[in-house]
C-alpha atoms as one frame of an Amber mdcrd trajectory, in Angstrom:
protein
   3.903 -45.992  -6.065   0.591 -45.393  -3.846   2.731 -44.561  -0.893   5.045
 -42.241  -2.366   1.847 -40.515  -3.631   0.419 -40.845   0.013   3.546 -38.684
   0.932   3.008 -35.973  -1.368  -0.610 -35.150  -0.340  -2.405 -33.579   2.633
  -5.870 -33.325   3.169  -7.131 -29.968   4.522 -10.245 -28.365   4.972 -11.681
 -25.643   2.876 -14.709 -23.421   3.275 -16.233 -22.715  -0.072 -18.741 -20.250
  -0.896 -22.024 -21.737  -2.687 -20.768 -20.111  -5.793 -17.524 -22.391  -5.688
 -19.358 -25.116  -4.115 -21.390 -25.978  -7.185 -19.050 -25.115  -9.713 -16.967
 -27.770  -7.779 -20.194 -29.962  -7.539 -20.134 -30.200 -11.549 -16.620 -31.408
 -11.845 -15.647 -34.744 -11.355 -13.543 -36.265  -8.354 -10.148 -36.011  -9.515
 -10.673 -33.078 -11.680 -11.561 -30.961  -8.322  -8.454 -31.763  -6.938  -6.687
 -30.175 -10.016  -8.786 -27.376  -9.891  -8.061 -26.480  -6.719  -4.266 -26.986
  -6.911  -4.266 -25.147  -9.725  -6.064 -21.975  -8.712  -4.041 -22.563  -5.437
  -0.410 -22.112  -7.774  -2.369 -19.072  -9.792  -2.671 -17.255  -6.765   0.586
 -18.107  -4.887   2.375 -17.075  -8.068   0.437 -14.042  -8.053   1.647 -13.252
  -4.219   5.022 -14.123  -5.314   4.942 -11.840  -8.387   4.101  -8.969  -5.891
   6.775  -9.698  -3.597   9.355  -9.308  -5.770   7.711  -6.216  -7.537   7.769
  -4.956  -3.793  11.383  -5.852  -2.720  12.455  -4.317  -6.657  10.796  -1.224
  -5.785  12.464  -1.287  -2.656  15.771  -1.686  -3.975  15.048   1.167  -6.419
  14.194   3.407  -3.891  17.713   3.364  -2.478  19.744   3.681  -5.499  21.179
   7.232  -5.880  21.431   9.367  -8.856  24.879   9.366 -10.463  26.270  12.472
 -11.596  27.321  12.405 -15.439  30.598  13.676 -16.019  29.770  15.633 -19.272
  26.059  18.154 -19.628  23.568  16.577 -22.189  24.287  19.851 -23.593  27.674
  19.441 -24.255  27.701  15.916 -25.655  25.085  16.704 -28.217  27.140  19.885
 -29.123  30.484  16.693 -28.871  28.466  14.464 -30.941  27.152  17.270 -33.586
  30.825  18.571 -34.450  31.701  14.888 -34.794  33.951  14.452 -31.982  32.259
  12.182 -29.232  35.917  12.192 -27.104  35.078   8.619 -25.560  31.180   9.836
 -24.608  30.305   6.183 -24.788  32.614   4.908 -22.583  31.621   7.456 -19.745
């Protein structure tokens, strides 16, 4: 069990500002490690999250108006005399 956990983890370095650095400093051993992961997911989700807003947006951009085959005009006038001639399957 210790050396598939072995596997899973790397050790890097990280450069905390004092702020962090106590904060960290009041937390116990294993509970910085969580921390960090943690805030480490938040913000890769967060990255993500814009990514896809990004490449959406993107796709958006390059879809073209369609043209509708029948006026708003004319299908409320349709609708209002009670004959909607298939509007909904326009």
């Amino acid at each position: 069990m210790a050396e598939m956990i072995r596997e899973q983890v790397e050790r890097v370095t990280v450069y905390l500002t004092p702020q962090n650095k106590q904060r960290l400093a009041q937390l116990r051993r294993g509970e910085k490690t969580k921390k960090l992961n943690e805030a480490l997911d938040r913000a890769f989700a967060a990255d993500e999250k814009d990514q896809a807003f990004e490449a959406f947006m993107d796709r958006l951009e390059k879809v073209k108006p369609v043209e509708p085959s029948v006026s708003g005009v004319d299908a409320v006038r349709m609708l209002r005399e009670g004959r909607d001639h298939g509007l909904a399957d326009r």
